[in-house]
C-alpha positions in Angstrom: -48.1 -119.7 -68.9 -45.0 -117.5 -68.1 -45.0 -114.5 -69.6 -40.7 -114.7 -69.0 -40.8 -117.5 -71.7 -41.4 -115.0 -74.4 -38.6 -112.3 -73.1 -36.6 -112.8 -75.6 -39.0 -111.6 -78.6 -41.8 -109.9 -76.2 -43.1 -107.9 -79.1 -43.3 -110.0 -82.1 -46.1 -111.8 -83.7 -45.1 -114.8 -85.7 -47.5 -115.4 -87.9 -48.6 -119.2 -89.0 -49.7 -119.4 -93.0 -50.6 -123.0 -94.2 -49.8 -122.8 -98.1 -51.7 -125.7 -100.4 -51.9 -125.6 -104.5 -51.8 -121.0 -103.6 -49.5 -120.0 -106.6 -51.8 -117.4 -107.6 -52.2 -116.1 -104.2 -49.7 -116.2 -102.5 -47.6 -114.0 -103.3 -50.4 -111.3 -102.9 -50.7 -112.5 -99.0 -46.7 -112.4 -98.1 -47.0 -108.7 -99.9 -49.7 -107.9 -97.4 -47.4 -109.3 -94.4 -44.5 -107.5 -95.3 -46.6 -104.1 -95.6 -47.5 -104.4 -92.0 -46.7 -100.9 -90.3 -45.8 -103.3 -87.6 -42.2 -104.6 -88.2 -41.7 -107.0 -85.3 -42.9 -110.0 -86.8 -42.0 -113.5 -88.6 -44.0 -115.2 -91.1 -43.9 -119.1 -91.2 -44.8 -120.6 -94.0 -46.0 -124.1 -93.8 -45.6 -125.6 -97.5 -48.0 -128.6 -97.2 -47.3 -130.9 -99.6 -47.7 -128.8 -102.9 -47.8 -130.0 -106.5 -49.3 -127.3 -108.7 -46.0 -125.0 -108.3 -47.2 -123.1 -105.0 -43.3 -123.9 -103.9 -41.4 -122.2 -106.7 -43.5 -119.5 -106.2 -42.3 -119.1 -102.8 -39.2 -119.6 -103.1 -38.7 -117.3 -106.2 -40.5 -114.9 -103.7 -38.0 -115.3 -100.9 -34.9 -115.2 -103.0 -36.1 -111.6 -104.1 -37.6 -110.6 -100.9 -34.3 -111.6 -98.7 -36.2 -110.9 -95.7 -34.8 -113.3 -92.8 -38.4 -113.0 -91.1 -39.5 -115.3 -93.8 -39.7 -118.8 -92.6 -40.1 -121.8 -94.9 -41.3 -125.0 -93.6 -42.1 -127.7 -96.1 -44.6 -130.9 -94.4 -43.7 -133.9 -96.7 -47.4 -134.8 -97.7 -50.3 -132.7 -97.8 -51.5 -133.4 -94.1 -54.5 -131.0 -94.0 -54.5 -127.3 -92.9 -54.9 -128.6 -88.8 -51.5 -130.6 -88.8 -49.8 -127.0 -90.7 -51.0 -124.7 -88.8 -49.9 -126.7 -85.5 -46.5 -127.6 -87.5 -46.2 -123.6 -87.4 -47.4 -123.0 -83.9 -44.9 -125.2 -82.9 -42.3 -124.0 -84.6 -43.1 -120.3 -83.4 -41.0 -118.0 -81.2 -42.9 -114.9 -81.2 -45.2 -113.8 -77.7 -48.1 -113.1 -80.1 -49.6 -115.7 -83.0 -51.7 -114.1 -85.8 -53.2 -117.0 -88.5 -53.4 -115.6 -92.1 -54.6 -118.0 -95.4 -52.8 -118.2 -98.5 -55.4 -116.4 -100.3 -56.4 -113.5 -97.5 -54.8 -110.3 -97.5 -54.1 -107.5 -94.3 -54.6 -104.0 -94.1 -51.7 -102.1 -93.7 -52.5 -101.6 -89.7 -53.9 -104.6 -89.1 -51.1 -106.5 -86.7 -50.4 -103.1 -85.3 -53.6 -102.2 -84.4 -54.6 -105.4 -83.1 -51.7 -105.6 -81.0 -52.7 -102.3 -79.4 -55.7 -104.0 -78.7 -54.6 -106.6 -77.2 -52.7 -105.1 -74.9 -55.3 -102.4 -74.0 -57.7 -105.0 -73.0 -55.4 -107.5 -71.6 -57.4 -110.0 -73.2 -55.7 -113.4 -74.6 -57.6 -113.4 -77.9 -58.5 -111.0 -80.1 -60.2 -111.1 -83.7 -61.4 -108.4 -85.7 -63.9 -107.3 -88.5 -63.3 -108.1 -92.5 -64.5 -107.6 -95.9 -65.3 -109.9 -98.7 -63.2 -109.5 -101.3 -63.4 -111.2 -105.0 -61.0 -113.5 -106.5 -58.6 -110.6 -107.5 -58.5 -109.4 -103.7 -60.6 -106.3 -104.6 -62.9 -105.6 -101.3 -67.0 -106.0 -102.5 -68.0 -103.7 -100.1 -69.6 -106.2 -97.8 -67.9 -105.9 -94.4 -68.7 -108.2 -91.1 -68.8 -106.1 -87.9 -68.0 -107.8 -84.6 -69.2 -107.9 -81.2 -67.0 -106.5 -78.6 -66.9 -109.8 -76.8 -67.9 -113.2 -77.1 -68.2 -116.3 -74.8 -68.5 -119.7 -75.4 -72.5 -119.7 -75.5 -72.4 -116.4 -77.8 -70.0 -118.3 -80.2 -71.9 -121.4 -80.4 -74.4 -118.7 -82.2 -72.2 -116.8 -84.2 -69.2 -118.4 -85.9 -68.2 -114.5 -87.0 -64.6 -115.3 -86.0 -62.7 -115.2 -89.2 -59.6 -117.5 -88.7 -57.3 -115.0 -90.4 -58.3 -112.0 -88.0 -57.3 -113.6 -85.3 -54.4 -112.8 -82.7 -53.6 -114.6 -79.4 -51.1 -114.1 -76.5 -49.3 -116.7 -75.7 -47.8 -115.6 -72.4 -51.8 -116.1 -70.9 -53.0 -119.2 -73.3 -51.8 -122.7 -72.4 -49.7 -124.3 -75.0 -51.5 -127.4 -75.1 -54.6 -125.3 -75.7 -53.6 -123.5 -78.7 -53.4 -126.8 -80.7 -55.7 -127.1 -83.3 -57.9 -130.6 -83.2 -58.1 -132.5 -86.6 -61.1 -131.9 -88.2 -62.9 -130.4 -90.4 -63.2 -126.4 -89.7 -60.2 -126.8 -87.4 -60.1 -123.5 -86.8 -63.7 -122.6 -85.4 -63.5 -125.9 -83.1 -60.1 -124.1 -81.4 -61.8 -121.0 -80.6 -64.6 -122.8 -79.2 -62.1 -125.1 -77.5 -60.3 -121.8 -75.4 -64.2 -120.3 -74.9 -65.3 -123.8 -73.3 -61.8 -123.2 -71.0 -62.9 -119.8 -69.4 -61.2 -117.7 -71.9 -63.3 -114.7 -73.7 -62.6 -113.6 -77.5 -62.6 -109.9 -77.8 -63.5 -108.5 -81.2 -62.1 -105.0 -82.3 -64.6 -104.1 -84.2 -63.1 -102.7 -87.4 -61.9 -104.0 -91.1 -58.7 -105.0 -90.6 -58.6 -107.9 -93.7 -59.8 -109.0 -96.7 -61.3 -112.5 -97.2 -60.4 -113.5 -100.8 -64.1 -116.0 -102.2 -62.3 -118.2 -104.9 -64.1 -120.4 -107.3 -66.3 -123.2 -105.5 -69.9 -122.5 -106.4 -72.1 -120.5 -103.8 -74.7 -123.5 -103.4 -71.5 -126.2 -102.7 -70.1 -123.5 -100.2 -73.4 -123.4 -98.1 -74.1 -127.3 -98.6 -70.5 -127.6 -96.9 -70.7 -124.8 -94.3 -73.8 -126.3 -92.7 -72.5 -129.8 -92.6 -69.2 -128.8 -91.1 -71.0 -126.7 -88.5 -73.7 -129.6 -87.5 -70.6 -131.8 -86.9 -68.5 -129.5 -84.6 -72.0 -129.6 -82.7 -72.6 -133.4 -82.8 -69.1 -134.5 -82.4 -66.6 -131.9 -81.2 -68.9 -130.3 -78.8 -71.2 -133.5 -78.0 -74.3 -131.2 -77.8 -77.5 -133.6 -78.2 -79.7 -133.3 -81.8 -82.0 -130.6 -80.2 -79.2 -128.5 -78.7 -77.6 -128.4 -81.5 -80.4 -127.7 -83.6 -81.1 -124.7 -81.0 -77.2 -123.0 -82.1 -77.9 -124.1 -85.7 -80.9 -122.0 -86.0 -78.7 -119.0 -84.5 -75.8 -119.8 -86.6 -77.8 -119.6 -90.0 -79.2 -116.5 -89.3 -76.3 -115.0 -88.9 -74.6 -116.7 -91.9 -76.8 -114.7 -93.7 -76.4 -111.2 -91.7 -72.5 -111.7 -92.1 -72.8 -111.9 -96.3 -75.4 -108.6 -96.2 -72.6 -107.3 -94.0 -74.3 -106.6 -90.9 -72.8 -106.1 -87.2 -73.8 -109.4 -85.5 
C-alpha cells in the first residue's frame, strides 16, 4: 500500500474497540486511552448491539469527556466482535491501528512506545507483553513475555499474541488483508492470516497492558480455548488431524507457560 494515502494523519493510531453488554468496563478502558502519553490518536467505538446499558454509559462518558477523538459507531444488532472490529477498521483514518477490548486496560506508554517500536524495526506488526489482571483491573503479577519475532510456523505454536497489544501499519499491510474473517477467535486467525502472507509479527517484549479475567469459570475457559484453537487448525488453516495435533501439542504447553507467566 502507499504510504501517501495516510499523509494526511501520518502519526495517528486510531484505535478499534468493539463494545458488547461493557458497562462496568468500559469506562475503565476509554480512561486508559485517553491517558496515553501519546496524544495523536482516535478511539472508535463500535457499539454492537447493546442492551444491558453499555450505551448510556458511553455516551454519559463522551458528553463529560468532550474529546472530539472519541468516535461512536453504533452496529444495529449484535453482529459478533469480527463484523465490529472490521466496521471500525473500515471506518479508520489513522496510518497506525491498535485493537483494545472493552474490558482491557493500557499502560500509560503503551501506544507511544510501541509506536517507537514500530518504526525502529520497520516492521508492519507489532504486539507486545501483558499482565493478567483480576476483575477490578488490578495486575496479579503474572506477566507473558514475548518472543522478539514470530513467523507463521512459530505462531501455529504459540498463540501469545494478545489481540489488544497489537499495532499494525497500514501504509505496508494490504487493506484487504487486515480484515478480520468470521469466526470464532477472529482475531488469532488474522494474525495467522498476514504470517501465512510473508509478513513477520515482532513482539516488544515488555508489559504494556493489562488483560482484565472476568467471571466465566476457569474449567469452561480452557474447554472453549482448546476447541476454538482445534478449529482455526481444522478449518481456517486446513491442516490435516495429525498436523494439527502436532501445533496443538505446542499450543498447550504454552497455554500453560503463559498463565505461570513465563517468556515463551
Amino acid at each position: 500500500m502507499e504510504e501517501g494515502r495516510f499523509q494526511r494523519r501520518k502519526d495517528c493510531i486510531s484505535i478499534v474497540m468493539p463494545v458488547y453488554h461493557a458497562r462496568d468496563s468500559v469506562g475503565a478502558a476509554m480512561d486508559s486511552v485517553r491517558a496515553q502519553t501519546w496524544r495523536d490518536w482516535e478511539l472508535l467505538l463500535v457499539l454492537d448491539g447493546c442492551t444491558d446499558g453499555t450505551e448510556k454509559v458511553v455516551e454519559a462518558y463522551c458528553r463529560q469527556a468532550r474529546d472530539q477523538r472519541i468516535r461512536v459507531i453504533r452496529q444495529p444488532r449484535n453482529l459478533g466482535a469480527a463484523r465490529a472490529r472490521n466496521r471500525g477498521i473500515e471506518e479508520a483514518e489513522g496510518r497506525y491501528l491498535a485493537f483494545l477490548d472493552a474490558d482491557d486496560l493500557w499502560m500509560e506508554e503503551k501506544l507511544e512506545k510501541e509506536l517507537a517500536f514500530l518504526k525502529k524495526t520497520g516492521a508492519a506488526f507489532a504486539f507486545t507483553g501483558y499482565e493478567f489482571a483480576d476483575r477490578n483491573g488490578r495486575g496479579t503479577g503474572k506477566v507473558v513475555r514475548v518472543p522478539p519475532v514470530l513467523t507463521y510456523g512459530q505462531a501455529l505454536k504459540n498463540t501469545t499474541i494478545f489481540t489488544t497489544t497489537v499495532m499494525f501499519d497500514r501504509a505496508k499491510i494490504g487493506e484487504g488483508l487486515l480484515k478480520m474473517p468470521e469466526i470464532k477467535s477472529e482475531d488469532t486467525a488474522l494474525w495467522w492470516k498476514l504470517l501465512r502472507n510473508g509478513y513477520e509479527a515482532h513482539g516488544l517484549d515488555e508489559n504494556l497492558a493489562l488483560y482484565r479475567r472476568q467471571g466465566n469459570t476457569l474449567s469452561a475457559n480452557k474447554a472453549e480455548a482448546i476447541r476454538r484453537i482445534w478449529g482455526l487448525y481444522r478449518k481456517a488453516e486446513n491442516l490435516s488431524a495429525p498436523r494439527s495435533l502436532y501445533y496443538f501439542c505446542f499450543w498447550a504447553v504454552r497455554a500453560v507457560g503463559r498463565r505461570l507467566g513465563r517468556k515463551l
